[in-house]
C-alpha positions as a Markdown table, in Angstrom:
| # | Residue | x | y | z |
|---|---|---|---|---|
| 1 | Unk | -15.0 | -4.2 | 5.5 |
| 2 | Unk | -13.9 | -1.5 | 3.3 |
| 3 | Unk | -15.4 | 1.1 | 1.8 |
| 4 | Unk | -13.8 | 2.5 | -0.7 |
| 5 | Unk | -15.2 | 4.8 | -3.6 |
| 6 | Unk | -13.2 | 7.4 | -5.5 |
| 7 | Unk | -14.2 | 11.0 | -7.2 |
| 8 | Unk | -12.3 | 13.5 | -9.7 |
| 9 | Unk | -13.5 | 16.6 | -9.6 |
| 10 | Unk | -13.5 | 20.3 | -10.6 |
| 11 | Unk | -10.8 | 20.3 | -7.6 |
| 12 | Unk | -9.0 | 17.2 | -9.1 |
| 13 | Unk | -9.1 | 15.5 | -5.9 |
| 14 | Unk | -9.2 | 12.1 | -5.3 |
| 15 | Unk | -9.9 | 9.6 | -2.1 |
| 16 | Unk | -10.4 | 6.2 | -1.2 |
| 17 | Unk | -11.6 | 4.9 | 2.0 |
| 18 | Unk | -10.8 | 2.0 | 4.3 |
| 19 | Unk | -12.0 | 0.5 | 8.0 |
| 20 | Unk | -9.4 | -1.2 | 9.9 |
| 21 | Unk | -9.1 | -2.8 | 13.5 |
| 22 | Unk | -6.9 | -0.9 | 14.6 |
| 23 | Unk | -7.5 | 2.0 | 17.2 |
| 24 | Unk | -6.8 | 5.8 | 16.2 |
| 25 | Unk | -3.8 | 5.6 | 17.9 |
| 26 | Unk | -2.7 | 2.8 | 16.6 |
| 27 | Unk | -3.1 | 3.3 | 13.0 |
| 28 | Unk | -1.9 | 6.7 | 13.1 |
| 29 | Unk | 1.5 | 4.6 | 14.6 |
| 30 | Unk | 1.7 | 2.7 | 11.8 |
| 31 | Unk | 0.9 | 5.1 | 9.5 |
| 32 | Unk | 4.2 | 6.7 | 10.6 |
| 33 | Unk | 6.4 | 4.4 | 8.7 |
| 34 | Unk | 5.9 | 6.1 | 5.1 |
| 35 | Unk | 7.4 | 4.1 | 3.1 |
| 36 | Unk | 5.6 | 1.0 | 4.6 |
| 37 | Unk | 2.1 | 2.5 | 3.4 |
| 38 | Unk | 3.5 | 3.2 | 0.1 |
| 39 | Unk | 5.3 | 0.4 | -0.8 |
| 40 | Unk | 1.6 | -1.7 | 0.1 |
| 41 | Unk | 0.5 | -0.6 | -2.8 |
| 42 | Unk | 0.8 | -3.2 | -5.8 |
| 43 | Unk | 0.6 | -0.8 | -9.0 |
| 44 | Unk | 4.0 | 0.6 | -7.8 |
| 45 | Unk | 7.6 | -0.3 | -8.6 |
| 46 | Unk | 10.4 | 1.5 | -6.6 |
| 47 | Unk | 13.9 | 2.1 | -8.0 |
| 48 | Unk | 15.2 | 4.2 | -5.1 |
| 49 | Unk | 13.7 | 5.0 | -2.1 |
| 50 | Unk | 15.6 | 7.8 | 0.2 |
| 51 | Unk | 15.1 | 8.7 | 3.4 |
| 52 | Unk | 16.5 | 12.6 | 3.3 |
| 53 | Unk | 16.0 | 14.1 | 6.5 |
| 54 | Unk | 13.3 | 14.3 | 9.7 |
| 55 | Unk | 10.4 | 13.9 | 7.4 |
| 56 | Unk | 11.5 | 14.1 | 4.0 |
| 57 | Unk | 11.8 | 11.2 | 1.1 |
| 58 | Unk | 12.9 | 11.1 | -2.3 |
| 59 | Unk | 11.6 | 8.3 | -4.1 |
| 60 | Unk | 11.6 | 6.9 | -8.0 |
| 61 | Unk | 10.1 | 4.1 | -9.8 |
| 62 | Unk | 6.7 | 3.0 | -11.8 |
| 63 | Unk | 3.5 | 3.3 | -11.8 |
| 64 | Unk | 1.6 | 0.6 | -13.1 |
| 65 | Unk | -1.9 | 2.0 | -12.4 |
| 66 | Unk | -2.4 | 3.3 | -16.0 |
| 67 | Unk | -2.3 | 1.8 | -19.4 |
| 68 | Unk | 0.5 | 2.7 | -20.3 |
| 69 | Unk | 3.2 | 2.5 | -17.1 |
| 70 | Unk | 4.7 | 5.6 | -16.5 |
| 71 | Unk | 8.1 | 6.4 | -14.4 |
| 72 | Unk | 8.2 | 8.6 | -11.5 |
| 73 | Unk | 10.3 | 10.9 | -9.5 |
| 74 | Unk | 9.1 | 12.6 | -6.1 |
| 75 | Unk | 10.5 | 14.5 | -3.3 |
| 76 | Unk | 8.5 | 15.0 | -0.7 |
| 77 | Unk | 7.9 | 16.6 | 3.0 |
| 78 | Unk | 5.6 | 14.6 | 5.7 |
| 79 | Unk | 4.1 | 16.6 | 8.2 |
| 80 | Unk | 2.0 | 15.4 | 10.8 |
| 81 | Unk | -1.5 | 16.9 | 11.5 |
| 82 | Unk | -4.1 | 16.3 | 14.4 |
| 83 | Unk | -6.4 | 13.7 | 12.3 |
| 84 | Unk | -3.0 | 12.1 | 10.7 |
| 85 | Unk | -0.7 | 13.2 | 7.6 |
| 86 | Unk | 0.0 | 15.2 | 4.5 |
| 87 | Unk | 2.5 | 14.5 | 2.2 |
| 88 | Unk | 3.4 | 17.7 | 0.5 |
| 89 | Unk | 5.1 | 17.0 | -2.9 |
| 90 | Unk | 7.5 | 19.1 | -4.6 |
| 91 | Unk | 7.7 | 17.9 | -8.2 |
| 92 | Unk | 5.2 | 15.9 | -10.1 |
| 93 | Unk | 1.3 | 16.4 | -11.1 |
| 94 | Unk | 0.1 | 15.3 | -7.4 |
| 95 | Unk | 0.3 | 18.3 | -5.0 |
| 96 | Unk | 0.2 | 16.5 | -1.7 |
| 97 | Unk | -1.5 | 13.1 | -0.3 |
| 98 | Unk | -3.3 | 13.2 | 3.0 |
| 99 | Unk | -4.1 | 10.2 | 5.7 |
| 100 | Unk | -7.0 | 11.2 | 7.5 |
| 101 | Unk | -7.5 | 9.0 | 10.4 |
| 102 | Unk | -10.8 | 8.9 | 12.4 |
| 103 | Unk | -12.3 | 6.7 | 15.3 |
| 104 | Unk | -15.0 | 4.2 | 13.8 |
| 105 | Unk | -17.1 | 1.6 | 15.8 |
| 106 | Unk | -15.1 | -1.4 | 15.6 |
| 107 | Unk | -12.0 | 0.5 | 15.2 |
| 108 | Unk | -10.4 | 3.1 | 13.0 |
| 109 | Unk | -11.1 | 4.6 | 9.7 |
| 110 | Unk | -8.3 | 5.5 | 7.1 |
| 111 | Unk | -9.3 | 8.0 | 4.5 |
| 112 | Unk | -6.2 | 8.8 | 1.5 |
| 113 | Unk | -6.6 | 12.1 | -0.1 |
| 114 | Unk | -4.7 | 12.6 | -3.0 |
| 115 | Unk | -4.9 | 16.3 | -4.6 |
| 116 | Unk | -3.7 | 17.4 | -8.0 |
| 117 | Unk | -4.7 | 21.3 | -7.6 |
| 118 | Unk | -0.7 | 22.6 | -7.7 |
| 119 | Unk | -0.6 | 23.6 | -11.5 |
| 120 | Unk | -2.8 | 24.8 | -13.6 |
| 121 | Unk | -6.0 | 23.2 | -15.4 |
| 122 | Unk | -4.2 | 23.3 | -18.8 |
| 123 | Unk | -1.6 | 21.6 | -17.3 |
| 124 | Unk | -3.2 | 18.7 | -15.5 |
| 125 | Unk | -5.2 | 18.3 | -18.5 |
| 126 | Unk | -2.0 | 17.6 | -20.7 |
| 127 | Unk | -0.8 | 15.4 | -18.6 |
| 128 | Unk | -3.7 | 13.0 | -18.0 |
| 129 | Unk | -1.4 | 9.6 | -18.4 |
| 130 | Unk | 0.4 | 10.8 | -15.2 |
| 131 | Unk | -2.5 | 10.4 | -12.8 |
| 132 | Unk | -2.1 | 8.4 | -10.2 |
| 133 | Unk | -5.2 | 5.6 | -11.0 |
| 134 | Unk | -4.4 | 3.1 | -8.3 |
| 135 | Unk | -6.0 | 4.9 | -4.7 |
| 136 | Unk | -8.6 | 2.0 | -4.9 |
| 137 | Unk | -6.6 | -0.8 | -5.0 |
| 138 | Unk | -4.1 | 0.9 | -2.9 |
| 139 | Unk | -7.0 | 1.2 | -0.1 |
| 140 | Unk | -7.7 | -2.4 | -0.6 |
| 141 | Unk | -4.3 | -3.8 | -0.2 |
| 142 | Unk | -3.8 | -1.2 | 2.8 |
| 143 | Unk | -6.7 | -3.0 | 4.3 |
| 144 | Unk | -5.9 | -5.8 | 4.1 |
| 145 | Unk | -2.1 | -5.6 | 5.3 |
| 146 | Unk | -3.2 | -3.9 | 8.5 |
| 147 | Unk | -5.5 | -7.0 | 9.2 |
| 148 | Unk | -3.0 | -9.0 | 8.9 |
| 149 | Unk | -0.4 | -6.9 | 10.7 |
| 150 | Unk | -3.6 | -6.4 | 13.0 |
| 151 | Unk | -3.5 | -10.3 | 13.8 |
| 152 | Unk | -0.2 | -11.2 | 13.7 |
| 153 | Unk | 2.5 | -8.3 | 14.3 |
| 154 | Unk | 2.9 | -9.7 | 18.1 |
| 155 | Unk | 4.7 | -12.4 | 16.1 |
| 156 | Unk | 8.5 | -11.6 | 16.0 |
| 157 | Unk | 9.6 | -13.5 | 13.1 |
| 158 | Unk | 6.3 | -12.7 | 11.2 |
| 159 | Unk | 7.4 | -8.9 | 11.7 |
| 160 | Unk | 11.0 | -9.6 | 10.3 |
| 161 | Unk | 9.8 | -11.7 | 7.4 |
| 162 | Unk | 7.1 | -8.8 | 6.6 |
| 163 | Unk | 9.6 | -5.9 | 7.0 |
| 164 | Unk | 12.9 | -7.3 | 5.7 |
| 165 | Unk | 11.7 | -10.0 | 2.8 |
| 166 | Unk | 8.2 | -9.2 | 2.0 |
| 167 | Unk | 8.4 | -4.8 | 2.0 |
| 168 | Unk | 11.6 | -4.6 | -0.1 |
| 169 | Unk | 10.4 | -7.1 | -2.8 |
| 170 | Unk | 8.7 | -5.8 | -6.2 |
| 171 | Unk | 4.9 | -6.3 | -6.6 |
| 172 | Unk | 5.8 | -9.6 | -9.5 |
| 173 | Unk | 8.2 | -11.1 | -6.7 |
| 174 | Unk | 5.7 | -11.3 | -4.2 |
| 175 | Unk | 2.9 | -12.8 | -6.8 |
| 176 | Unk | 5.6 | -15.2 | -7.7 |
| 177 | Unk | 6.3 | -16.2 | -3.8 |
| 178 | Unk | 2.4 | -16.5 | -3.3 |
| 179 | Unk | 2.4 | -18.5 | -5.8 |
| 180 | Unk | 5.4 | -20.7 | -5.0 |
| 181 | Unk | 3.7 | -20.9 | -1.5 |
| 182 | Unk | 0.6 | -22.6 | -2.7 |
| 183 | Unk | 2.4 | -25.0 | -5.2 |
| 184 | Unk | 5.2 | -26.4 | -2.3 |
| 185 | Unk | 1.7 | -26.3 | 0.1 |
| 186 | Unk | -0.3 | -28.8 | -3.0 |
| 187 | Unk | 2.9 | -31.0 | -3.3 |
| 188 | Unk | 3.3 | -32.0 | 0.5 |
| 189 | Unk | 0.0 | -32.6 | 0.5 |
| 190 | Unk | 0.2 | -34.9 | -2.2 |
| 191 | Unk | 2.9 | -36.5 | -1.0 |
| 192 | Unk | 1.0 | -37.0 | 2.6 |
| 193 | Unk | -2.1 | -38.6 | 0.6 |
| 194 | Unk | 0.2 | -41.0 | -1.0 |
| 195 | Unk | 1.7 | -41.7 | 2.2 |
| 196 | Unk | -1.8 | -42.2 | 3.8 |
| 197 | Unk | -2.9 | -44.4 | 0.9 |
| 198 | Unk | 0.4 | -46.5 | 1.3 |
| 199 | Unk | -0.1 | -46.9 | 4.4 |
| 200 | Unk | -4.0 | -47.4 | 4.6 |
| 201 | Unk | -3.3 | -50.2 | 2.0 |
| 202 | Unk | 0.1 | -52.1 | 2.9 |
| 203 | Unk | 0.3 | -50.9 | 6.8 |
């Protein structure tokens, strides 16, 4: 169950909380694949996403999480901590993003930090329509993933699918594939009721 909750304050921080099955060692594994956690989350659209060095990314796209989309640029430095990680960003209104990671009773919990306290207040104040909005759903779709992954990663081809299809496609490609799913799934079983009912009445 998640729980999830979100607050901007006089610090201009904001968080969003998640439980997961996972052990602490275990999620703080997979939170090591960066670009994994972010590309989870739904309001965002990468262009470009670059691996730079031991720890660094450069990465561009949209964000979706506003009103009015906005594109984005970042370069940023990972660096790992005792309770998880903090991304430490170099350009942009977000300062850094931390993963805290905790033990919790039926698992692990996942706390994401995100802190806007780099420039000043004028500044963040003018530039309101670049705030990240999407840390909720974000959580949610993180926590949901991980059950997944949680339930099924001892699956080889459900890892390839998941890692080589699924994590490079855009947030409307994998709606669209959901959906596709569920309309091939209602046709063949259709087609197997009219094959019972052929059968029940000719057989």
């Amino acid at each position: 169950m998640s729980e999830t909750a979100v607050l901007m304050d006089a610090e201009d921080v904001a968080w969003a909380s998640l439980n997961t099955p996972l052990n602490s060692d275990e999620l703080k594994l997979f939170c090591r694949d960066i670009e994994r956690l972010f590309r989870i989350n739904p309001m965002l659209e990468f262009s470009e996403w670059q691996a730079l060095g031991t720890n660094e990314y450069a990465f561009s796209g949209k964000n979706s999480s506003q009103e009015t989309p906005f594109d984005f640029s970042v370069k940023c430095t990972v660096r790992e901590q005792a309770d998880g990680f903090r991304l430490d960003y170099s350009q942009g209104l977000k300062s850094n993003t931390t993963f805290k990671i905790e033990p919790a009773p039926q698992g692990s919990k996942l706390t994401i930090i995100d802190c806007y306290d780099g420039l000043s207040e004028e500044e963040r104040k003018s530039r309101l329509a670049e705030v990240d909005k999407s840390i909720v759903v974000w959580a949610s779709y993180l926590q949901k993933f991980i059950i997944s992954w949680h339930r099924w990663s001892r699956l080889a081809p459900w890892r390839w699918y998941m890692r080589r299809v699924w994590q490079p496609m855009k947030p409307t490609a994998r709606r669209i594939s959901y959906m596709l799913v569920w309309i091939s799934l209602f046709e063949i079983a259709l087609i197997a009721l009219g094959v019972a009912i052929y059968f029940s009445e000719y057989a």
